[in-house]
TORROMI-691472 format. One record per residue: residue number from 1; x, y, z of N, C-alpha, C, O in turn. Coordinates in steps of 0.001 Angstrom, whole numbers, plus 500000, padded with zeros to 6 digits. Layout:
# residues N
[node NUM,[X,Y,Z],[X,Y,Z],[X,Y,Z],[X,Y,Z]],
...
This chain:
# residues 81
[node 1,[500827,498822,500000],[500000,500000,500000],[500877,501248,500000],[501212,501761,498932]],
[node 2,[501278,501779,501250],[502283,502955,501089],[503398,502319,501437],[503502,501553,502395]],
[node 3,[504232,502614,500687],[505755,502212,500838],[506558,503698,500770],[506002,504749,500453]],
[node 4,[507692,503590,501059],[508381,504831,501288],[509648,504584,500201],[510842,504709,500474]],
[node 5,[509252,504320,499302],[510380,503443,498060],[510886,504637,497400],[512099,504771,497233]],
[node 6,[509998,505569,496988],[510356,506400,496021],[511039,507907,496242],[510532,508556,497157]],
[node 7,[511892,508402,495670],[512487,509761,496442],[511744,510505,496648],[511918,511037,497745]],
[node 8,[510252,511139,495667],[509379,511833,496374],[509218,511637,497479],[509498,512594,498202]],
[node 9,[508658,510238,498242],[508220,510636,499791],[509207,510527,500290],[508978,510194,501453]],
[node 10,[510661,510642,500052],[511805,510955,500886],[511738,512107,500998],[511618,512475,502167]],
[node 11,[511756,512660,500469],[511485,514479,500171],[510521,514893,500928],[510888,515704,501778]],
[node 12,[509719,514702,500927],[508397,515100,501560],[508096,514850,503005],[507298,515486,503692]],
[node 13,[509020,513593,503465],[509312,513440,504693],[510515,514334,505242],[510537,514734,506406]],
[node 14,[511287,514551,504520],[512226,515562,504718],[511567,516883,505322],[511587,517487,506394]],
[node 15,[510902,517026,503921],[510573,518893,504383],[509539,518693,505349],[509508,519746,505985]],
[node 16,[508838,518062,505718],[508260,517886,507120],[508860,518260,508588],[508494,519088,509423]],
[node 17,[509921,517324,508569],[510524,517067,509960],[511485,518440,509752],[511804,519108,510736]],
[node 18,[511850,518747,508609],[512492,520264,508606],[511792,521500,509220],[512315,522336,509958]],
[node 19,[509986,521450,508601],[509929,522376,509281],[508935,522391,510751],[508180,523259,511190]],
[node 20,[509355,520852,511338],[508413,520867,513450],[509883,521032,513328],[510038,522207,512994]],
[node 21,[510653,520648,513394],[511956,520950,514072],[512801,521971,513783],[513319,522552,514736]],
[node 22,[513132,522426,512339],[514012,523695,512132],[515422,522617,511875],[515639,521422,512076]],
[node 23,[516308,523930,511249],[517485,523642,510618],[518151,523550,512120],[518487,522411,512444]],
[node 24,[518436,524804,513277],[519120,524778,513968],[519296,523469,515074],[520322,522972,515539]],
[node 25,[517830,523123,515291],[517720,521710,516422],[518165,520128,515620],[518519,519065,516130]],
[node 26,[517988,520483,514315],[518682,519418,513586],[520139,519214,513595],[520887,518237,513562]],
[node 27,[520264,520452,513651],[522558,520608,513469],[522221,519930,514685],[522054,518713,514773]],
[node 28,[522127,520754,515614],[522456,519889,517200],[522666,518514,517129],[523654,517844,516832]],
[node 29,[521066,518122,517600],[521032,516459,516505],[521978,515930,516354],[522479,515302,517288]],
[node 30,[522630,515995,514995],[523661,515749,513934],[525075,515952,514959],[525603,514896,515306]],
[node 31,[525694,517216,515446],[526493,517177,516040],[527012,516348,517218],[528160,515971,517455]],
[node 32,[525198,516051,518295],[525418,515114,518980],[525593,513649,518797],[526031,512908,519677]],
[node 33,[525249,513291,517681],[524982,512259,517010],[526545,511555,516741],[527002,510460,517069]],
[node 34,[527192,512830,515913],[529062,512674,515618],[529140,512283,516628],[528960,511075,516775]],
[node 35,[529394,512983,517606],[530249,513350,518568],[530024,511819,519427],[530975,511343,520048]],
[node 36,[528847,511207,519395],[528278,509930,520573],[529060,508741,519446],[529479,507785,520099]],
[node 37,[529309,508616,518089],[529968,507907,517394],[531233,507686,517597],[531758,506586,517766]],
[node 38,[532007,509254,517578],[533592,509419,517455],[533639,509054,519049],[534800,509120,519454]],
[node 39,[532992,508801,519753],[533217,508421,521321],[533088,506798,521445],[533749,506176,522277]],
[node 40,[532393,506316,520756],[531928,504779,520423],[533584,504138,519982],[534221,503216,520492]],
[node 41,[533933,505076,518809],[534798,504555,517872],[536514,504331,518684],[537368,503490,518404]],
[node 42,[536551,505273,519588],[537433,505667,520419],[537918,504713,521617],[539015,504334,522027]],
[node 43,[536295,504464,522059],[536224,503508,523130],[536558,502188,522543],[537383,501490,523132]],
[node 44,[535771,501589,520975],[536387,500240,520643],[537843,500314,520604],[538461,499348,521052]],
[node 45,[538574,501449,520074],[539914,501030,519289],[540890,501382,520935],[542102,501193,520834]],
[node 46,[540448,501787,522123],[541009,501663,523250],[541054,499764,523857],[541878,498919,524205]],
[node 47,[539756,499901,523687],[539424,498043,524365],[540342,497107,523174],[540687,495997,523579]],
[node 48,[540623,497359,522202],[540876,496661,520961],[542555,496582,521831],[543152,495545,522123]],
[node 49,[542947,497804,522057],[545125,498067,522677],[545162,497410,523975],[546108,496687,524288]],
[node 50,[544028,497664,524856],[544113,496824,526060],[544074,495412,525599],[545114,494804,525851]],
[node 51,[543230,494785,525041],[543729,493211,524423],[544685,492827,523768],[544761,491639,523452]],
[node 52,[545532,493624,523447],[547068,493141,522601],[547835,493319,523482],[548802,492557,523507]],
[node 53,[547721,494434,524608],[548549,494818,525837],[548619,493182,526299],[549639,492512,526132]],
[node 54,[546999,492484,527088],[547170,491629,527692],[547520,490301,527057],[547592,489284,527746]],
[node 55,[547735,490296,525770],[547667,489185,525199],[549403,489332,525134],[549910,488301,525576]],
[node 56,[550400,490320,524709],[551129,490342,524560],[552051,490183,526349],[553232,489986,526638]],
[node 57,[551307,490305,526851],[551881,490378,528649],[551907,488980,528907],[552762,488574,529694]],
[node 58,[551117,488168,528382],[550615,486601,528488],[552086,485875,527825],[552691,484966,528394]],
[node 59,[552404,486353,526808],[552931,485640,525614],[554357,485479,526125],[554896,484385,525961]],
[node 60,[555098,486576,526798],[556435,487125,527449],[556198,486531,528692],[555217,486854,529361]],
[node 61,[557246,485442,529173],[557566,484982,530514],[557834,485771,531651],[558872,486382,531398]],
[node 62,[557490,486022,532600],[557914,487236,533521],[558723,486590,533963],[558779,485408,534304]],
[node 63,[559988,488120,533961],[561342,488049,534407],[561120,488365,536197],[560469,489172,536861]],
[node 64,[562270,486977,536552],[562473,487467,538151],[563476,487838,538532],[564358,487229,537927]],
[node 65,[564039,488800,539503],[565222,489513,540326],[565961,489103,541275],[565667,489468,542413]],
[node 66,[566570,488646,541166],[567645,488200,542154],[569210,488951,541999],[569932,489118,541016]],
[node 67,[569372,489330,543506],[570594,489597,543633],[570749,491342,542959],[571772,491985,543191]],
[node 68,[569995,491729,542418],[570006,493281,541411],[569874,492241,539918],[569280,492725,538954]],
[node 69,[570393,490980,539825],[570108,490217,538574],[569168,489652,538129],[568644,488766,538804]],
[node 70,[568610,490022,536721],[567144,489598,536314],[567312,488711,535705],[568048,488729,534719]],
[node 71,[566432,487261,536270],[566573,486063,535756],[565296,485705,534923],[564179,485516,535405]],
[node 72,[565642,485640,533564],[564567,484742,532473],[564259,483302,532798],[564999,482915,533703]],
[node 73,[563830,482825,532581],[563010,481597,531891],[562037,481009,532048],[561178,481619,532685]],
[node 74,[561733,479787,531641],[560232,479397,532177],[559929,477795,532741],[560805,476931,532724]],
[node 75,[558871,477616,533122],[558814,476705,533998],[557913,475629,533212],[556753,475779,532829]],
[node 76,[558907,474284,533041],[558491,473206,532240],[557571,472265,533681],[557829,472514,534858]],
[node 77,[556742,471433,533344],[556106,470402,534438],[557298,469360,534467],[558067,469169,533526]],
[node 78,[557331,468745,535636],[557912,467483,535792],[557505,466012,535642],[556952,465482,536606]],
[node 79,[557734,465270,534478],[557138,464301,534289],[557388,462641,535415],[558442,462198,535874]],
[node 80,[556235,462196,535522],[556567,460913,536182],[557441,459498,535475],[557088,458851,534489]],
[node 81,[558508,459315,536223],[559199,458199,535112],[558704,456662,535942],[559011,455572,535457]],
């Protein structure tokens, strides 16, 4: 029946909501809109460095101190003979 397929009623829905709301409450809108994205985008690619941080902290054996001397290596299980 009505579908919203065609660019006329894109248009027409346009100039509607253009004029209950106005150009100026739309920028807003729009600005808040960026701004809640570039904060989204920010927050993934932070959580994204904390997982290579911990994955890379995992991967490296922690070094121990003795003496002022820092001792490497790692710890194999002991098998039953």
């Amino acid at each position: 029946m009505f579908g919203l397929s065609s660019p006329l009623h894109w248009i027409i829905v346009l100039i509607i909501v253009l004029l209950i709301f106005g150009t100026k409450k739309l920028r807003n809108i729009g600005e808040d809109l960026g701004g809640a994205v570039r904060g989204f985008k920010e927050g993934m690619k932070s959580a994204e460095e904390k997982e290579r941080e911990a994955k890379a902290a995992e991967a490296s054996p922690p070094a121990q101190v003795a003496d002022g001397q820092i001792i490497e290596g790692e710890v194999k299980e002991k098998t039953k003979s």
